[in-house]
N, C-alpha and C positions, 0 to 999 in steps of 0.2 A: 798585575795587568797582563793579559794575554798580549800577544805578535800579535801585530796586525792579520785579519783575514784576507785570502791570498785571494786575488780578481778572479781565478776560476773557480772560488768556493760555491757553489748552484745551490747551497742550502742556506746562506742567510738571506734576511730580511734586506732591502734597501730603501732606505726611507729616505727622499729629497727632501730639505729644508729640518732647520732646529730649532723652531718657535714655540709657543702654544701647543701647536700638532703635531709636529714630526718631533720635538724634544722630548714632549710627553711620553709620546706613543712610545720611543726610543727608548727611552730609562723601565716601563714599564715594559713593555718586552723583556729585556734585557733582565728583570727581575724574573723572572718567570724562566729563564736559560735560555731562551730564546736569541740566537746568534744578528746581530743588526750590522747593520755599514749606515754610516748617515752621511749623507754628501752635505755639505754647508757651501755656499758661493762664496760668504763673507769672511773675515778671519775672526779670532779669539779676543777677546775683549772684556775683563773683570776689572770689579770695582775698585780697583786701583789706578786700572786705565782710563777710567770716562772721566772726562771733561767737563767740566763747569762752567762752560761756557756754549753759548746756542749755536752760533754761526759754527762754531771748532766743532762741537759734539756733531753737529749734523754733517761735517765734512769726514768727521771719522767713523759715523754708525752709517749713516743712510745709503740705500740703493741709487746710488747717481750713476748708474748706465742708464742710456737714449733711452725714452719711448715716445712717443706722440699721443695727443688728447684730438679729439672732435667732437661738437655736436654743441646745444647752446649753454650749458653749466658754464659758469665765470671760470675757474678753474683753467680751464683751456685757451681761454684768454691770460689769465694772469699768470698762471705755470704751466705755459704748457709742456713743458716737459716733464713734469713733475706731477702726474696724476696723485701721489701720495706719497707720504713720508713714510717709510717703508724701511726697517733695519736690515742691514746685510753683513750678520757679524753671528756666530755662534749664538745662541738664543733669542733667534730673531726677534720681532717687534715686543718680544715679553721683555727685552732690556729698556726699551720707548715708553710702552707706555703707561698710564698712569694710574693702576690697580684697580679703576672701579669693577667689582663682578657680582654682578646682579643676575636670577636666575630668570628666563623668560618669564612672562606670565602665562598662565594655562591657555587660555582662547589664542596666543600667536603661536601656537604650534598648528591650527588651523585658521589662519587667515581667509581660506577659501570661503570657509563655510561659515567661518563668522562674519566677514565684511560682504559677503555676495557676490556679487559682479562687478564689478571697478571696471572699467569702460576703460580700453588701452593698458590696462594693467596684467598681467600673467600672474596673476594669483595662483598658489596652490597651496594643499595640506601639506603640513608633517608626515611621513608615513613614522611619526613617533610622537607619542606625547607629554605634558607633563607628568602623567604620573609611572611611567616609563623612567626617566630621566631623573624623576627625585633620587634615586641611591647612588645615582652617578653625580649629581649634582653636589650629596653628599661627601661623594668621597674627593670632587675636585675642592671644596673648599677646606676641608681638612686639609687636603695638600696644599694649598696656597696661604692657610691662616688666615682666611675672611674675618675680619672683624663683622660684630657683630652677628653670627655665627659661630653654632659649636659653646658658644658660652665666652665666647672670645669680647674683653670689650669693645664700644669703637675708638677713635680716634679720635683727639683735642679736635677744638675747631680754631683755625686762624683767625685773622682779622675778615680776611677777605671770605670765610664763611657766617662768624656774625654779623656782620652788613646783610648778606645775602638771606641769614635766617631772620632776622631780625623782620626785612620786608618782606620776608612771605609768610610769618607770622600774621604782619600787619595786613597783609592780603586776606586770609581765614584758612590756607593751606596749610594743612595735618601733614604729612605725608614728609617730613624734613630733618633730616639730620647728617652726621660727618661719614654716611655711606657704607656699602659694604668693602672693603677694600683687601684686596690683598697686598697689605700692607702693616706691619707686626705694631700693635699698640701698645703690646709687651714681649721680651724676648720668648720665642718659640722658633722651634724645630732649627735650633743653630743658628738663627738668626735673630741679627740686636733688635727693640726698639726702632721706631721711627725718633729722627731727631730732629725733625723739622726742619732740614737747610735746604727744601727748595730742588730747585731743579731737577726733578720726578721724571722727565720724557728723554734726558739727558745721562739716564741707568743712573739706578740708586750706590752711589759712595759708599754706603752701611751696608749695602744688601741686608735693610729691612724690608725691603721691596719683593716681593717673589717673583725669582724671572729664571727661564728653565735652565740661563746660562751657569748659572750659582747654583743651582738644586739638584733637577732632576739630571740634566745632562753629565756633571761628576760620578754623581752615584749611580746612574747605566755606567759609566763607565769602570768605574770600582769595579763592579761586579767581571770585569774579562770581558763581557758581551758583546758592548757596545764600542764600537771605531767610531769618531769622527774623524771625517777627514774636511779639513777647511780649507778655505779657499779653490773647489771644486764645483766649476760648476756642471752641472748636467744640462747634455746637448739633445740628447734624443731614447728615449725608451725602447730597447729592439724587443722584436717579438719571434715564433718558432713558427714554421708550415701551418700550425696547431689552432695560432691565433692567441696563444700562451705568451706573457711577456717573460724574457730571457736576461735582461741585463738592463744594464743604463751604460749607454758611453756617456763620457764627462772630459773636461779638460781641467787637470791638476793645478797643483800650484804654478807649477814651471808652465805652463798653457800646450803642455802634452796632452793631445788622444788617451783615453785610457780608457777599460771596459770592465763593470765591474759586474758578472754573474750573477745571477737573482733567484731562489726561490718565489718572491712573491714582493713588490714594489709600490709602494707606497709615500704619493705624491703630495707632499707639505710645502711648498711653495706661495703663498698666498693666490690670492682673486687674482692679478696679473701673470706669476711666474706658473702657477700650473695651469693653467687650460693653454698657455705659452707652449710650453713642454711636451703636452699632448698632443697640440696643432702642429708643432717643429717636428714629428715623428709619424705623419703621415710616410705610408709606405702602400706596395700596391695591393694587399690587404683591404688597408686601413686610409682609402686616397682620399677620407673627410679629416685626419687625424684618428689617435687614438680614442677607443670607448665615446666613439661619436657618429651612432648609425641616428641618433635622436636631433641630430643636430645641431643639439644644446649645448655641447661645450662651447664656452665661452661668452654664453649667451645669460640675460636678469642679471646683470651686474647691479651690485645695489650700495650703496656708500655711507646709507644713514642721510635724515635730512638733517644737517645741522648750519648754524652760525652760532654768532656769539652777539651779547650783549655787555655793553663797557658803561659804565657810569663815574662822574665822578662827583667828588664831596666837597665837602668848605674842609674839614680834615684829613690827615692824612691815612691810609689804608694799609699801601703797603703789600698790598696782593702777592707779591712776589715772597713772599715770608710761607715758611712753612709747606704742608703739601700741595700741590698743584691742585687735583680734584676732588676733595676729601669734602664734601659738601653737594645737596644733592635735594631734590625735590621731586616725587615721584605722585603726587595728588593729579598732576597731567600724564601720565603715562596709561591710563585708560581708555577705551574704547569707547566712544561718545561722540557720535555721528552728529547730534545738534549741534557741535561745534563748526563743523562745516567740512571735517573729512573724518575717513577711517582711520583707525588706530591712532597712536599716541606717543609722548613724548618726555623725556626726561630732562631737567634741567640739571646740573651739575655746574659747581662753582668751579673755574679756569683761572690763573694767572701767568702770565705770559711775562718775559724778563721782555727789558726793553727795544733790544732787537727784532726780535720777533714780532712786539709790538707795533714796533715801526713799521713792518713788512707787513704783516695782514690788517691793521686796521681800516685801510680803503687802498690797495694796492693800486700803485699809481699816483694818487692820490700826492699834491702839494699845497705851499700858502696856508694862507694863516688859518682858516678852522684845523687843519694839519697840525701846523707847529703847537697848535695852545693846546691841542688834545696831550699832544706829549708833554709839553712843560706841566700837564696836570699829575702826569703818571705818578704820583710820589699818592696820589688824590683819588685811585682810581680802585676801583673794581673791578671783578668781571665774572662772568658764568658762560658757559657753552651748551647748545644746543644738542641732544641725540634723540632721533625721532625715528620712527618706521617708514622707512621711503618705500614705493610701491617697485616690485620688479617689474620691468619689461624685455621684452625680444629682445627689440632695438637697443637697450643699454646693453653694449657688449665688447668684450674684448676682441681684437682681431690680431690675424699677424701683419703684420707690415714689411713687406719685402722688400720695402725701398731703404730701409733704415736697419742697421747692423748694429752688433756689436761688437767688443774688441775679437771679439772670438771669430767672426763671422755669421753669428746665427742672429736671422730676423724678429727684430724688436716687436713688442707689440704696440696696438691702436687700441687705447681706452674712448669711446662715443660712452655720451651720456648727458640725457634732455631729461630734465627734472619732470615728474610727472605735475599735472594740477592739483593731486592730493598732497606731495611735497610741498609745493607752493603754499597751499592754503594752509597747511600746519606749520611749515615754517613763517609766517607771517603772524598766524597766532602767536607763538611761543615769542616772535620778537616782542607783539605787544605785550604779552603777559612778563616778560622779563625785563623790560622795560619799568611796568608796573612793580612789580619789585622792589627796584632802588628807587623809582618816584616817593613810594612810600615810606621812605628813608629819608629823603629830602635829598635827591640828589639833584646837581647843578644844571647837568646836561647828561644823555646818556649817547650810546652809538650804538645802535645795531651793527654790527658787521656780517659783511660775506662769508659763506661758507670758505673754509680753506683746504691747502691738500692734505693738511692732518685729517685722516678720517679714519673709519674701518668699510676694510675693504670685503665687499661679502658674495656669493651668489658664483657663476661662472663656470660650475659642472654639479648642479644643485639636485641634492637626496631628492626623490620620487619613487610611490607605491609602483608605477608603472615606466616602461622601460621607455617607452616613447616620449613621457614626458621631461626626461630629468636626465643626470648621466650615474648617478649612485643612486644603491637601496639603502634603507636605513641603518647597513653598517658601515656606508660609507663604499662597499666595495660597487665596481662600476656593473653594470648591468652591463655588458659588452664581454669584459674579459674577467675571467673570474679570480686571477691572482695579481691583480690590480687595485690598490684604495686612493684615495682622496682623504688625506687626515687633514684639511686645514678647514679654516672658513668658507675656502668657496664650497663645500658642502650645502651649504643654509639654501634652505628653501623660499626661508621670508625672512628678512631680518630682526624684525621683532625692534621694540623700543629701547632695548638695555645693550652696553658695551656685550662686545662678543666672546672674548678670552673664557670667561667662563664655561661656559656651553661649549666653545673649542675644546678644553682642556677635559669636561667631560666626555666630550664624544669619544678624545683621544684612550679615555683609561676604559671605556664599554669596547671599541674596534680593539685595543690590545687582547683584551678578556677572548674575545669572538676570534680575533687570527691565532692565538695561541691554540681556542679550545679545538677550532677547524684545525690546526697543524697537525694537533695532539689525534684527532682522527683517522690523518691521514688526506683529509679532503681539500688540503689545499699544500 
């Protein structure tokens, strides 16, 4: 292992956050010689350390600094503090969440031009498309070991996905099996088998799960390249006379000032913490925030439409057995406007440990329909909603300067009003998933509310044109030229499939593209 790289080193990379994007981006750089620093907010956390239990795992992974919600989404009523469940730990939300990775399909890389005009909606194109994206798409699933993929099998199905296939068999829905997962059905690339104990959002025990904490982020670091430093978080991005970004100050572990020199910065903080980051770094330059003369950062926040539907049996199920989302129904994720809106949605099978359970199945929520719904849990099913929710202006991140954190830097404001297209596909999909277990014979079912588990998307979104968006389609911002965006809030449109995938390949196309520009000289 090299010495750490010294704060005035001006030739490496600095990439905020280690998830999906900045982990990826990080380990693959760092392949290539490429000198990196990765700031992490969160500390270190492997599969010896996570927690088998929901209420503990979530007190020891999750983002629980301030923020505030508005606008009329439940969410803001029921948590408002907690806009999303959100990791804050060395391989951010890839230790959470639950491996589904699915590639977009072709027409939502132009949403514009395939749905038309959506009345209040901000629709735009990709400036990339599917068939752009297939070799990258390739090569993230080789790296994550997608099941079913590559020749990889897929995955057993638990209880709680034969119930689930079973009724949508009985429905006439093709389109159904244990998903694409990155998630090991056999052992590959150092990692075991899945062994079915459960608790998948809780970081995989086996690390049969692919998460960049276990993976990529080791091996950037093997190589000398790559520094994490954790527990750092980043306050502000400076910049030169030039309009060139120069460094990031951060505060370390010890909650010391610290400035780390930058060749070229590269912002992986998710939907909330980077358009956060860029607005906290308004300076008299840059008095909108950074890479914000469009005045898009932090604006089309998009979260996926989802809820969940619960059903229970005359026997017993058991849900909680085996992988959480390893089950999946993709016959609705097509674009079929008879149905009553644009784009589409995916069903995926959920099981939730009993905690949890008790907390989102009607937050708030007592008495007796309450209590018997639990005393059924042993009896119960369930699946979750992911659907193409519509960007808007108005859904958007803000800073909030009434509200700090430990550090002193101003929290943000998540706003976010379901559009009428959400509505009307999430109201579909309840009844269709509802129909599901009816045709199982189920006792009773329950629609439930969206909850703060979501993905978080949109908020300094890729654009052909500079006005429209705050990145081009590498990511890098249309404002300052040694500036990227490696996370999710890239997404232009969200598209109906879990996002990790499409993260993880955008991250290994923007390493190819900042190496081959370094290697130039041009950046």
């Amino acid at each position: 292992m090299t010495a750490p790289f010294d704060l005035n080193d001006d030739n490496v990379v600095v990439i905020i956050g280690t998830g999906a994007g900045g982990g990826v981006l990080g380990n693959e750089l760092a392949q290539k010689g490429v000198s990196v620093v990765a700031l992490e907010a969160g500390g270190r956390y492997l599969p010896e350390d996570y927690i088998n239990d929901e209420w503990e795992s979530f007190g020891q992974l999750a983002w629980l600094d301030p923020r505030t919600t508005s606008g009329d989404w439940r969410v803001a009523r029921d948590f408002s503090g907690l806009p999303a469940w959100i990791v804050k730990a060395v391989g951010g939300t890839t230790v959470h969440w639950a491996g589904a990775s699915l590639r977009f399909q072709e027409h939502e890389w132009k949403a514009k031009t395939t749905y038309g005009d959506v009345q209040g909606a901000s629709l735009l194109d990709w400036p990339i498309d599917a068939a752009e994206m297939a070799p990258w798409y390739e090569k993230a699933e080789t790296k994550l070991g997608v099941t079913r993929t590559g020749g990889r099998e897929g995955l057993p199905g638990n209880n709680n996905y034969k119930v689930f296939e079973a009724g949508a068999k009985a429905l006439g829905y093709k389109e159904v099996h244990t998903g694409r997962m990155a998630i090991n059905s056999a052992d590959y690339d150092n990692r075991v088998a899945c062994q079915q104990t459960g608790f998948c959002f809780q970081g995989c025990k086996w690390g049969a799960k692919w998460s960049a904490a276990y993976t990529d982020i080791p091996r950037g670091e093997a190589t000398g390249n790559l520094e994490v430093r954790e527990r750092c978080q980043a306050a502000r991005i400076l910049h030169d006379a030039n309009g060139k970004v120069t460094g990031v100050e951060y505060f370390d572990a010890d909650g010391n000032l610290q400035m780390q020199k930058a060749r070229i910065v590269c912002v992986a903080g998710n939907s909330f913490e980077s358009p956060r980051l860029l607005l906290n770094s308004a300076s008299s330059m840059f008095p909108d925030g950074l890479a914000n003369s469009s005045g898009q950062v932090g604006r089309n926040y998009m979260r996926h439409t989802t809820g969940s539907v619960y059903a229970v049996f005359d026997k017993p199920v058991r849900m909680w057995r085996g992988t959480t989302m390893a089950g999946i129904i993709q016959d609705e994720a097509r674009h079929d406007p008879s149905r009553g809106f644009v784009g589409g949605y995916e069903l995926e099978t959920l099981g939730l440990g009993l905690p949890f359970m008790a907390a989102f199945l009607d937050p708030g929520a007592w008495g007796r329909e309450f209590t018997t719904a639990l005393d059924s849990y042993e009896n119960m099913a369930g699946m979750w909603i992911v659907g193409e929710d519509m960007p808007q202006e108005t859904n958007r991140v803000t800073i909030n300067h009434e509200v700090k954190d430990k550090y002193g830097l101003p929290v943000v404001d998540v706003h976010f009003d379901d559009h009428p297209n959400d509505i009307a596909m999430r109201n579909h999909a309840y009844r269709q998933g509802t129909a599901v277990y009816e045709a199982v014979g189920a006792t009773r079912t329950f629609p439930t509310p969206p909850y703060p588990s979501t993905h978080n998307l949109g908020t300094n979104r890729m654009s052909e044109r500079a006005q429209d968006g705050v990145v081009n389609k590498w990511g890098q911002t249309h404002d300052i030229a040694n500036l990227f965006i490696s996370d999710g809030s890239q997404f232009t449109t969200g598209a109906a499939e879990n996002p990790t995938l499409t993260i993880v390949a955008l991250a290994i196309r923007q390493a190819d593209h900042i190496a081959a520009e370094m290697g130039k000289g041009a950046l």
